[in-house]
C-alpha positions in Angstrom: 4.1 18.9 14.4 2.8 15.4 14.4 -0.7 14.9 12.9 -3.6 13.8 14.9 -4.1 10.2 14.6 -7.5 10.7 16.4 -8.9 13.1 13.9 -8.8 10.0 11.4 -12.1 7.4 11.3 -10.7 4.1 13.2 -10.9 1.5 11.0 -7.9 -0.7 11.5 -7.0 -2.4 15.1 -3.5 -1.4 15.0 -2.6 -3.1 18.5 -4.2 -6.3 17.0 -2.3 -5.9 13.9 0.8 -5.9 15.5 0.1 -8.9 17.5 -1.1 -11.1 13.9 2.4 -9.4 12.2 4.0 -11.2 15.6 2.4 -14.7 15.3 2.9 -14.7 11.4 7.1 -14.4 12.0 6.5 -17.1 15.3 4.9 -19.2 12.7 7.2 -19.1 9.5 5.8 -15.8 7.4 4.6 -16.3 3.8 6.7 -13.9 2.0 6.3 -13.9 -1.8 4.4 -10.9 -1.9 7.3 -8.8 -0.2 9.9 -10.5 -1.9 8.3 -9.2 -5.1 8.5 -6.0 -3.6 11.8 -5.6 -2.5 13.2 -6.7 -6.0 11.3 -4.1 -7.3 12.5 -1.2 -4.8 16.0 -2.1 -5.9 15.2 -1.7 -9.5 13.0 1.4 -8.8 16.1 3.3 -6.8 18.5 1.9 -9.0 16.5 4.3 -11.6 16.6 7.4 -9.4 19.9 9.3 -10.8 21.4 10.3 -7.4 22.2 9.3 -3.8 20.6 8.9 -0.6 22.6 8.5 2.6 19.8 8.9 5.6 17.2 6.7 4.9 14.1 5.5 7.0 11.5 2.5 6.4 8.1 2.6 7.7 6.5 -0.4 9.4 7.1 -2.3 6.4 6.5 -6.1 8.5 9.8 -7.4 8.3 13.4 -7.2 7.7 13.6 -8.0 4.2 13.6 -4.8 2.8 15.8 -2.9 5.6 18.4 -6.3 4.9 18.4 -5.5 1.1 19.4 -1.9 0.9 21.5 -1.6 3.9 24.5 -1.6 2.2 23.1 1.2 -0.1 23.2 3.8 2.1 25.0 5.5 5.2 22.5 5.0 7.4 18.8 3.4 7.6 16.7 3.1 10.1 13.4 0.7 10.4 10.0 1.7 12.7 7.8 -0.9 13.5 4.6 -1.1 14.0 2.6 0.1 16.4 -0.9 1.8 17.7 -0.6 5.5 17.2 0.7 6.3 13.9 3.0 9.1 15.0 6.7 8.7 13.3 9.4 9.6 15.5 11.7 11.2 13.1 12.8 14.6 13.0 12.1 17.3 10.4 14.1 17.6 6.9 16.5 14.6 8.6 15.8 12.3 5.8 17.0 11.6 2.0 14.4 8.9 1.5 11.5 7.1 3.2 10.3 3.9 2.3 7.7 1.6 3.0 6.4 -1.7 1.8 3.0 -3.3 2.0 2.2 -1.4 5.2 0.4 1.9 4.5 -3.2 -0.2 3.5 -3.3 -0.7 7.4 -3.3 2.6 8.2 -6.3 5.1 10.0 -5.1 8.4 9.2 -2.8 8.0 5.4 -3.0 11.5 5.2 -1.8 12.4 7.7 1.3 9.7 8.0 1.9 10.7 4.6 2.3 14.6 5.7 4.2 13.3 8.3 6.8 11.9 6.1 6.8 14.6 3.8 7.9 17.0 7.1 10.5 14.6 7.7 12.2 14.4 4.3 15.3 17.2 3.6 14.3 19.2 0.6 14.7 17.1 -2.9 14.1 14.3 -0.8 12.0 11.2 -1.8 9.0 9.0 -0.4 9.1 5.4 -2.3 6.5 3.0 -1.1 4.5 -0.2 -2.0 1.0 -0.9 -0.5 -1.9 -3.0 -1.4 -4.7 -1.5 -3.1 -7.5 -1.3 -5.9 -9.0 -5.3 -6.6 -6.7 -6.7 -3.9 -8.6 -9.9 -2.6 -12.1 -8.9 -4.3 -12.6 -12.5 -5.2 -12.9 -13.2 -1.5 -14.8 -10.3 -0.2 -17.4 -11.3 -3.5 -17.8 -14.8 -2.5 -17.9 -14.2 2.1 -20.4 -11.5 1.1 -22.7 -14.1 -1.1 -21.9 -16.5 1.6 -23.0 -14.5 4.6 -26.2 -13.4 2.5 -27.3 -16.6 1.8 -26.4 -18.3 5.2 -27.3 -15.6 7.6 -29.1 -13.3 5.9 -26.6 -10.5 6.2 -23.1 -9.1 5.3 -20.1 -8.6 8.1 -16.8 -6.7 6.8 -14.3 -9.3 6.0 -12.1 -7.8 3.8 -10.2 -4.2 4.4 -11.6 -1.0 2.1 -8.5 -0.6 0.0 -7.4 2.8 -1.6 -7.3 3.0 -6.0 -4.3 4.3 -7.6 -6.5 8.0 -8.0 -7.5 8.4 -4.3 -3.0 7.6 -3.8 -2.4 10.3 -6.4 -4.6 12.5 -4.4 -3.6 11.9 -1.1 0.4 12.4 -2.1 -0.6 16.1 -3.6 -2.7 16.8 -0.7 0.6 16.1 1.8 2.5 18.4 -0.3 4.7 16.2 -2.2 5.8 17.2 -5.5 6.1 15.4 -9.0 3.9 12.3 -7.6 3.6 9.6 -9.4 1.3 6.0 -8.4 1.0 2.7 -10.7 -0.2 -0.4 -10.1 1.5 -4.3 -10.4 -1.4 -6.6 -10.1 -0.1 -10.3 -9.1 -2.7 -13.2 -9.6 -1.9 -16.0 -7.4 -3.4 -19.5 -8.0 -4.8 -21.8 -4.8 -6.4 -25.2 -4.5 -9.1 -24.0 -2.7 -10.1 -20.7 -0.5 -8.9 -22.2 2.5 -5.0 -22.5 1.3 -5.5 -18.8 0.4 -6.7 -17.8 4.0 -3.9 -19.8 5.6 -1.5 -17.8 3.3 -3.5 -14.7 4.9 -2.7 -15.6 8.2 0.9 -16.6 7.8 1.5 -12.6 6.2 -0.1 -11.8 9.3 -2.7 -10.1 6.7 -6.1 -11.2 8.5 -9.2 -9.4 9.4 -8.1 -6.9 11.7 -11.2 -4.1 10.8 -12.3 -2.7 14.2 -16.2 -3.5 12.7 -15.1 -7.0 12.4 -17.8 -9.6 13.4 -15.9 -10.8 16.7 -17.2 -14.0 16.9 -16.7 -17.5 15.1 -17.5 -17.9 11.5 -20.5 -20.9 11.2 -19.3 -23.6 10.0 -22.0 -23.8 7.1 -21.0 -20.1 5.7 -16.9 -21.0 5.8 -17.9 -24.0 3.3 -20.4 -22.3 1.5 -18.1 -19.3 1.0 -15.4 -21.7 -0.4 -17.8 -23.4 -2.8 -18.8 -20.0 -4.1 -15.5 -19.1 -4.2 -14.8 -21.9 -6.5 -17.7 -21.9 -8.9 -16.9 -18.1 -9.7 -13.2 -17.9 -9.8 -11.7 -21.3 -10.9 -9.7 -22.5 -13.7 -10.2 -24.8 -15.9 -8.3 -27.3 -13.6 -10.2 -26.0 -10.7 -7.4 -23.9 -8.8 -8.8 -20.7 -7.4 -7.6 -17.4 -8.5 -6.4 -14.5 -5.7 -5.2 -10.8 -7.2 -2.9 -9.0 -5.2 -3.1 -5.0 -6.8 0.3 -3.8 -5.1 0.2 0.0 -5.7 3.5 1.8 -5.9 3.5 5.3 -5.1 6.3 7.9 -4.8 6.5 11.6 -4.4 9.6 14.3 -3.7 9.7 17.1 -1.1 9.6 20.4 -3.2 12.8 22.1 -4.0 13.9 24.6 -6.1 15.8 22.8 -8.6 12.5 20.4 -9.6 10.5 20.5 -12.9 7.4 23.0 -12.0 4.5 23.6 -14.6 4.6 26.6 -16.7 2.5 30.1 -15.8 -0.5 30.5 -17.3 0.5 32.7 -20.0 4.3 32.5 -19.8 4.3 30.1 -23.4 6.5 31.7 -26.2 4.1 30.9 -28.7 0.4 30.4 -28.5 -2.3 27.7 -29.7 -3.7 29.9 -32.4 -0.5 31.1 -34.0 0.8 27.4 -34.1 -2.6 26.4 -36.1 -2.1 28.9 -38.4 1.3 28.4 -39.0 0.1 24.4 -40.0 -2.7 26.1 -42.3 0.3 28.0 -44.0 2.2 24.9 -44.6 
């Protein structure tokens, strides 16, 4: 059973993310931040001591990934993007699901991630990238003391993006087992706040928060924005600095055969009789 994508706060404008995603490939996408990603997948999977034949990759925005690891695996099927956040895939029909810098666009994570975690075959694995934690906070800082200073008040610019904790959670909450979440932060250097933003645009990675202000930027705040920008995040040679947190996060579907704690109480030897043992010695 699908989960309710309505049940979730609306946040994103899926619809208009699509449409940026579109206009970013008419336009000639900016891809570093993927291509980091993808070599890392194959160097992540090529870690994972067994083999996957149905695989399927979520709305990752284009087909880098899907290219790379076709020849991996026996099948693998790519869904793109779209409004409702409902996965057409069928129950335990999947080896491995994997996503890349896609899921920090999402309404309902949860329940996407529960979603997946129905889809997967027992023993089978979720591997995704997404952006997260201090991603962009350099440019949220210096629109908000911008928009403060120009207009007297603060419009949401930059999306709310998840830490590596609130992942951790949300993987154990969907049932996976033995999650684990870390975090590659990539710091990319600009002349100026403006080269950054076109970057933005060309991943297809603007403002697409439904509580977006929907009308032009003044002219004064843009500039004032970029000089603030500058004074507080510049080099020494006066490019800016961007980070990029890309948190990686993976889980398995529970089966029998995986590592499980220990009972409370099933230890062979107990706490006390070990320091005792050391007092002996």
């Amino acid at each position: 059973m699908a989960s309710n994508p309505t049940s979730a706060p609306l946040l994103f404008d899926r619809a208009l993310l699509r449409a940026r995603m579109d206009r970013a490939r008419r336009g000639g996408p900016v891809t570093f931040l993927l291509d980091r990603v993808r070599e890392d997948f194959e160097e992540r999977l090529q870690a994972v001591m067994r083999n996957f034949a149905d695989v399927a990759d979520i709305w990752t925005p284009d087909e880098l990934l899907q290219k790379s690891l076709t020849d991996r695996f026996r099948s693998i099927v790519r869904l793109d993007v779209d409004r409702s956040e409902v996965l057409s895939l069928q129950p335990e029909s999947l080896d491995l699901v994997v996503s890349a810098l896609a899921f920090q666009f999402v309404n309902d994570l949860p329940g996407v991630l529960a979603q997946i975690r129905r889809a997967l075959k027992p023993d089978g694995l979720l591997l995704a990238a997404m952006l997260g934690g201090d991603t962009l906070t350099e440019l949220r800082q210096s629109f908000a003391a911008a928009e403060a200073e120009c207009e007297g008040g603060v419009s949401p610019r930059v999306v709310p993006f998840a830490d590596l904790r609130d992942v951790g959670a949300l993987l154990q909450r969907a049932g996976f087992a033995l999650p684990v979440t870390d975090v590659d932060r990539v710091v990319v250097r600009y002349d100026s706040a403006f080269a950054l933003m076109a970057d933005l645009r060309r991943m297809g990675a603007t403002n697409i928060l439904v509580e977006r202000r929907h009308t032009p930027t003044r002219r004064a705040t843009m500039l004032r924005m970029a000089q603030i920008y500058g004074e507080r995040f510049a080099d020494a040679d006066g490019r800016i600095r961007a980070t990029f947190d890309i948190v990686w996060l993976s889980g398995w579907a529970p089966h029998e055969s995986q590592q499980r704690p220990l009972r409370p109480g099933s230890a062979k030897a107990s706490l006390e009789e070990a320091v005792k043992q050391v007092k002996r010695d």
